[in-house]
C-alpha positions in Angstrom: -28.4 4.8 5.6 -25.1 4.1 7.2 -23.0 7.3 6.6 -19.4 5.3 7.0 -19.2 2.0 5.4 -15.2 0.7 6.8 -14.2 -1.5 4.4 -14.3 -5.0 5.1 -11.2 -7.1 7.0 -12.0 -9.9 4.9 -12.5 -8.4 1.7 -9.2 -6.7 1.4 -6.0 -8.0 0.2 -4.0 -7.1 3.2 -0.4 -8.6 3.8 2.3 -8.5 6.4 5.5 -6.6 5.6 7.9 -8.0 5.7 6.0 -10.6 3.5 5.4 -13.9 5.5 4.9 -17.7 4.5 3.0 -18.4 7.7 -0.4 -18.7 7.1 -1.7 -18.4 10.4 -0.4 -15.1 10.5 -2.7 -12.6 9.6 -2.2 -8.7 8.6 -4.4 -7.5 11.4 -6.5 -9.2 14.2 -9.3 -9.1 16.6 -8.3 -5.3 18.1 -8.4 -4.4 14.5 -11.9 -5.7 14.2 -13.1 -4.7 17.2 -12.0 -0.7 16.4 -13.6 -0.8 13.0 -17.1 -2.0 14.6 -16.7 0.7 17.5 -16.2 3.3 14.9 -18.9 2.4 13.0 -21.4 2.6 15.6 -20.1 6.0 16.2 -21.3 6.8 13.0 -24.3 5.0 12.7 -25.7 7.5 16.0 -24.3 10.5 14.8 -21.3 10.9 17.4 -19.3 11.5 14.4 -19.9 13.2 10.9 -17.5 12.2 7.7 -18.3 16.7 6.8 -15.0 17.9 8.1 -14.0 14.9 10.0 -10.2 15.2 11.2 -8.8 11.1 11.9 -5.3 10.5 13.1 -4.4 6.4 13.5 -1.8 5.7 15.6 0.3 2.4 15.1 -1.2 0.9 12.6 0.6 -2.2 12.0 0.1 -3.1 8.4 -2.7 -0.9 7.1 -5.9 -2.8 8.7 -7.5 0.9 10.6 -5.8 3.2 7.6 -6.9 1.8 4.5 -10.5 0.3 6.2 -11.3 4.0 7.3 -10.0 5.4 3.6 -13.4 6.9 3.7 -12.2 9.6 6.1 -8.8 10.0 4.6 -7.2 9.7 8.1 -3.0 10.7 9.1 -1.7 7.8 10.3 1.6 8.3 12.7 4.0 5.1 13.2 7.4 5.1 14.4 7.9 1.9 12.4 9.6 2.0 8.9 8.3 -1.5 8.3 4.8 -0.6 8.8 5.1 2.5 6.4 6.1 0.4 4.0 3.5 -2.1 4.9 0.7 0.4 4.8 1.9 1.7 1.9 2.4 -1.6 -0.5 -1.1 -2.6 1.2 -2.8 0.7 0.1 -1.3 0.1 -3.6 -3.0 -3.5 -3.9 -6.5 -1.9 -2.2 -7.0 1.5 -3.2 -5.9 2.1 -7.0 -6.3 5.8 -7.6 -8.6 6.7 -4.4 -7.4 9.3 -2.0 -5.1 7.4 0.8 -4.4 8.1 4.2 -1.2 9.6 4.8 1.9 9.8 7.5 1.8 12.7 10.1 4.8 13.6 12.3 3.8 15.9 15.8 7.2 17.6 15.1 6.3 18.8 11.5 2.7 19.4 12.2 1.1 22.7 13.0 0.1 23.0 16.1 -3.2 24.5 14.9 -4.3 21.1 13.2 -6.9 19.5 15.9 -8.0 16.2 15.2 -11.8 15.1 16.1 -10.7 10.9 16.3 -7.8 9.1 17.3 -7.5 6.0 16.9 -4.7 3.8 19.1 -3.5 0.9 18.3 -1.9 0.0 21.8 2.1 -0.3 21.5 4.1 -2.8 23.0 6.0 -0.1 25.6 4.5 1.9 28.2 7.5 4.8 27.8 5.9 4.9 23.8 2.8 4.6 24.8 2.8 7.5 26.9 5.2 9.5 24.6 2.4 9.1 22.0 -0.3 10.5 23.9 2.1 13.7 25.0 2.1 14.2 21.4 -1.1 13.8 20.3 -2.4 16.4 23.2 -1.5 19.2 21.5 -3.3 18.3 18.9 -7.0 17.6 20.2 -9.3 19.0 21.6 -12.0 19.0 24.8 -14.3 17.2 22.6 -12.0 14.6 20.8 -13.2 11.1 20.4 -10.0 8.9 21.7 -10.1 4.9 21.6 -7.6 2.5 21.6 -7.2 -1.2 21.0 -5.3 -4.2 21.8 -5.7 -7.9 22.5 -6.8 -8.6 26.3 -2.7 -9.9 26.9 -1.4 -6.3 25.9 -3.7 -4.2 27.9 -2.7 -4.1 31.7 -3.6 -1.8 34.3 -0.7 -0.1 33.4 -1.7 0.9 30.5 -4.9 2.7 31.7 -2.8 4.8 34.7 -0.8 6.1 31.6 -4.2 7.3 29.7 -5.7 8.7 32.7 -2.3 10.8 34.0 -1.6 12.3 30.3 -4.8 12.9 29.0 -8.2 12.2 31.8 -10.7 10.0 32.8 -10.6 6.2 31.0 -12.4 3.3 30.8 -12.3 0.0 28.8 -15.0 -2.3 27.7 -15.6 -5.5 27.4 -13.7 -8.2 25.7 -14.3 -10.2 22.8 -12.5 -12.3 21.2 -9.7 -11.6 23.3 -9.4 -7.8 22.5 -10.1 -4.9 24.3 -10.8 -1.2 23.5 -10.0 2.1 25.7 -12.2 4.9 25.7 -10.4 8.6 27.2 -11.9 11.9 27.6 -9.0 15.0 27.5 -9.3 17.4 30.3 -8.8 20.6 30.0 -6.8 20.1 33.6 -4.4 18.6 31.9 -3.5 20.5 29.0 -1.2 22.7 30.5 1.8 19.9 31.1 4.2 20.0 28.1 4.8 17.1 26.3 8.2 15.6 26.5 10.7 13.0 25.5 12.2 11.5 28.3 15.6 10.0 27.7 17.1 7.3 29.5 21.0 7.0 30.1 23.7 4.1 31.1 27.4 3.6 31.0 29.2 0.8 30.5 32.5 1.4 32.2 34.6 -0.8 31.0 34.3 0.6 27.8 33.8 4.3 28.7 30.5 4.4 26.8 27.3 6.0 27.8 24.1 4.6 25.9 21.0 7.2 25.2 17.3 5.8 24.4 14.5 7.3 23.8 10.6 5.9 24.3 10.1 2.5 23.7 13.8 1.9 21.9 15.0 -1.8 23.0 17.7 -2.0 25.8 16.5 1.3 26.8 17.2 1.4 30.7 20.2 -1.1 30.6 21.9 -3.4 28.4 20.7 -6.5 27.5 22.2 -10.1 28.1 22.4 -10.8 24.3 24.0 -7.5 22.9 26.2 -8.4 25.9 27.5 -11.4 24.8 27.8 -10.4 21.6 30.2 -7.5 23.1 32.7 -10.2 23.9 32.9 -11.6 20.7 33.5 -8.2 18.6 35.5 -8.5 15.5 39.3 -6.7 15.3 38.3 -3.5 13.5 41.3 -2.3 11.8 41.9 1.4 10.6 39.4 2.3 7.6 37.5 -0.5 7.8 33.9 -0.2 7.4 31.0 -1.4 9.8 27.5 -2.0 10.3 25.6 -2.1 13.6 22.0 -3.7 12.0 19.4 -3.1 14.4 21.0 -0.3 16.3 18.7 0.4 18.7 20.1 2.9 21.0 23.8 2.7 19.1 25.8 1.1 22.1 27.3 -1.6 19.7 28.6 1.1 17.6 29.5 3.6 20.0 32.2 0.7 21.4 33.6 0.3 18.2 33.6 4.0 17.4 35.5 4.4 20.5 37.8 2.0 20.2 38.6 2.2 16.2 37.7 6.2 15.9 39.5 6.0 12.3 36.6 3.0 10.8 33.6 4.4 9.3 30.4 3.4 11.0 26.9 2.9 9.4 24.1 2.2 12.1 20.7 0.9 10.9 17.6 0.9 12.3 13.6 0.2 11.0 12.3 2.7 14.5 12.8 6.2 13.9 13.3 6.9 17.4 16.3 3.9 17.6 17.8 6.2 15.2 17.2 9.4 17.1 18.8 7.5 20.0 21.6 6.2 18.3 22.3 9.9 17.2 22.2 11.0 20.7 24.4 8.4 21.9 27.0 9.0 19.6 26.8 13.0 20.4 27.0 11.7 24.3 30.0 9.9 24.1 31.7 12.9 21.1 32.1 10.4 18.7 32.0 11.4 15.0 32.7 8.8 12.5 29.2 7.3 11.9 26.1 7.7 9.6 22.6 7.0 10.7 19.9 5.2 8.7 16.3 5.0 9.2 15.1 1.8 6.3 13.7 -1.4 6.2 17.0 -3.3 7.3 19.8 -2.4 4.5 17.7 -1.1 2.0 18.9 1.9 -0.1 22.7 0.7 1.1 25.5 -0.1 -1.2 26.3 -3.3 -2.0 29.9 -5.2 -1.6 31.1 -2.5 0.4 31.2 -3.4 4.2 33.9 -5.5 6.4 31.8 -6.1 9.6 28.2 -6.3 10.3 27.1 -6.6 14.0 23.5 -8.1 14.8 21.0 -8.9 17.7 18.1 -9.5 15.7 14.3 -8.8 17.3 12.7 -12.2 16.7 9.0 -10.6 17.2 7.0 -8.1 15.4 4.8 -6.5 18.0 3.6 -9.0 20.1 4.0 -11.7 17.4 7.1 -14.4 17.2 8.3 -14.5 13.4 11.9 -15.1 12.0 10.8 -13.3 8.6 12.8 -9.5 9.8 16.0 -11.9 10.7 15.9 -13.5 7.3 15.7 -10.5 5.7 19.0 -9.0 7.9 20.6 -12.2 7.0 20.1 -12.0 3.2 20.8 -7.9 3.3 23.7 -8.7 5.2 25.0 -10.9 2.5 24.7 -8.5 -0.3 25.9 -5.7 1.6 29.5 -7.5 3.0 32.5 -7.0 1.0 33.4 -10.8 -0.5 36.2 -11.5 2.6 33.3 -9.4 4.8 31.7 -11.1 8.0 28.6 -11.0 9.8 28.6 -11.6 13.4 24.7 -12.7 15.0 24.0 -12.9 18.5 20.5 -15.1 19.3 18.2 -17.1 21.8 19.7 -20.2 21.7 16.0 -21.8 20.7 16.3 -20.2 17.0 16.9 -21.6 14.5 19.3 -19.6 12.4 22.1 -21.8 11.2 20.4 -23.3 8.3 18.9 -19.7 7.6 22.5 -18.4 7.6 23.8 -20.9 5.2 21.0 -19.6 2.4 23.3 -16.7 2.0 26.4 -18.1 3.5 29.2 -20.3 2.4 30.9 -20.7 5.8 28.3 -20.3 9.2 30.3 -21.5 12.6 29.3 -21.1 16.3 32.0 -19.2 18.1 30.0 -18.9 21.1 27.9 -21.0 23.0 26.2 -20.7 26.7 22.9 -21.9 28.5 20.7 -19.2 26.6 22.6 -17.3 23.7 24.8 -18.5 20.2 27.1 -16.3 18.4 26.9 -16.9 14.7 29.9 -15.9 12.6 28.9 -16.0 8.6 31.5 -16.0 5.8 31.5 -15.8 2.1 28.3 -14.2 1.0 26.4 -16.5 -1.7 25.3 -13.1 -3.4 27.9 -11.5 -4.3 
């Protein structure tokens, strides 16, 4: 008798977060699929027992490897508030009252916890990717199971040269249906490196700012055309005005108006914990003060009708995956957030097609920039106020 049955892809209710009316976009794929069936087959010749099993997942995207493997009531570690939420809301609609996996954070772990399975979903940067598995070495051990997954288009050799110099000898399999899986051994050889967050610094010297960023945080290593244009079109921020920088990423968008208005009141807003973290860290860098730091699913939790500026370079992906459903929701947040004479201010690819999105929450939506790849949006009036 099989001693792990995974719940079935197909059976559950599982949705993207946030919610999506594409329906060719699903709330896992072929890596997911391809995990779960490697896992079983662990099981099924006694590689792995459920008695005492320890199961950490790392980057689940929207529940898929967490609530599947409820079973073994794994930790699940994600930098993303979006997929917390999604995991969470998708272990609601599946699970009723059985035991569900939970979140795990390295820095509030004990180092005694060892875990006998992890489970990688394969991130989108290397300088994550490799900050992950510094992490999660502390807390395994010589006889760990460790496998990873992504679809053939997000595994490169790269990724493999990361696994082998953090943790040992790897090795991938074959592909089907366009994913791949990652098998490594940890070596006792090298255990003794200490893991580490490696932080990445710029300046911009015409405005006297030096931008932090930790693993994997967007415009990490230099700044990036769009936020750059969108630098030339700032608003005039007048003395105790409030402002948003949605999206912060590493914080350079707020840390040039900090600098130039200190006496505003910045609120910078960010769904990666580690954007946050870097955001924080710029701020410090540059001893600048008047800001608070967010980590939500865009504006959530903020007041309403209380801002004058919000500043946005909105990610139009999810992982891998092109989808305009996180910019709608900044746009519509946005709205409810900005004071009634309140503007938002969007930098984007050209190709998108925000202006009609705008004008759902919007009264007034004009183009005050245009060149060969990027539009500056400015958006009046909110419609939900």
């Amino acid at each position: 008798m099989n001693p792990l049955q995974p719940l079935s892809l197909e059976q559950l209710s599982l949705n993207r977060y946030p919610v999506t009316h594409d329906k060719s976009l699903k709330a896992w794929n072929a890596a997911d699929e391809l995990l779960l069936e490697h896992i079983q087959s662990l099981f099924e010749q006694q590689k792995l027992s459920l008695s005492s099993l320890n199961c950490l997942i790392v980057n689940d995207q929207f529940g898929a490897l967490s609530i599947s493997l409820n079973e073994v009531s794994p930790l699940f570690w994600t930098d993303s508030y979006l997929s917390q939420k999604a995991i969470q809301r998708n272990q609601q609609s599946n699970l009723e009252n059985n035991i569900k996996a939970s979140p795990f954070s390295p820095s509030q772990q004990s180092n005694q916890q060892k875990f006998d399975l992890v489970i990688i979903r394969i991130p989108k940067h290397n300088s994550l990717l490799k900050y992950q598995l510094e992490q999660i070495k502390t807390h395994i051990h010589r006889k760990t199971i460790i496998v990873a997954g992504g679809m053939t288009k997000e595994i490169h050799n790269s990724n493999i040269k990361i696994f082998e110099s953090v943790l040992g000898k790897t090795t991938t399999s074959l592909a089907k249906k366009k994913a791949r899986l990652i098998f490594s051994q940890f070596e006792q050889s090298h255990s003794d490196a200490t893991a580490s967050q490696e932080l990445k610094y710029y300046t911009l010297p015409q405005y006297q700012v030096t931008a932090c960023g930790l693993a994997g945080v967007f415009s990490r290593d230099k700044l990036d055309i769009g936020t750059q244009v969108l630098l030339e079109h700032l608003p005039e921020v007048n003395q105790g005005e409030r402002v948003i920088d949605l999206g912060c990423g590493n914080g350079v968008i707020g840390a040039i108006i900090a600098k130039s208005q200190p006496l505003c009141q910045l609120l910078l807003s960010d769904e990666s914990q580690l954007a946050v973290e870097s955001a924080k860290l710029t701020f410090i860098k540059n001893q600048l003060s008047n800001a608070d730091f967010i980590h939500t699913d865009v504006l959530h939790g903020v007041e309403r009708n209380s801002f004058d500026h919000i500043l946005c370079n909105p990610p139009f992906h999810q992982q891998n995956v092109q989808t305009l459903d996180i910019a709608i929701n900044m746009f519509k947040q946005s709205a409810q957030c900005l004071k009634s004479i309140g503007e938002l201010r969007v930098v984007a690819n050209r190709h998108l097609k925000y202006l009609p999105l705008l004008k759902r929450y919007f009264s007034q939506v004009s183009s005050i920039s245009n060149n060969a790849k990027f539009t500056v949006w400015l958006a009046k009036k909110s419609k939900l106020n």
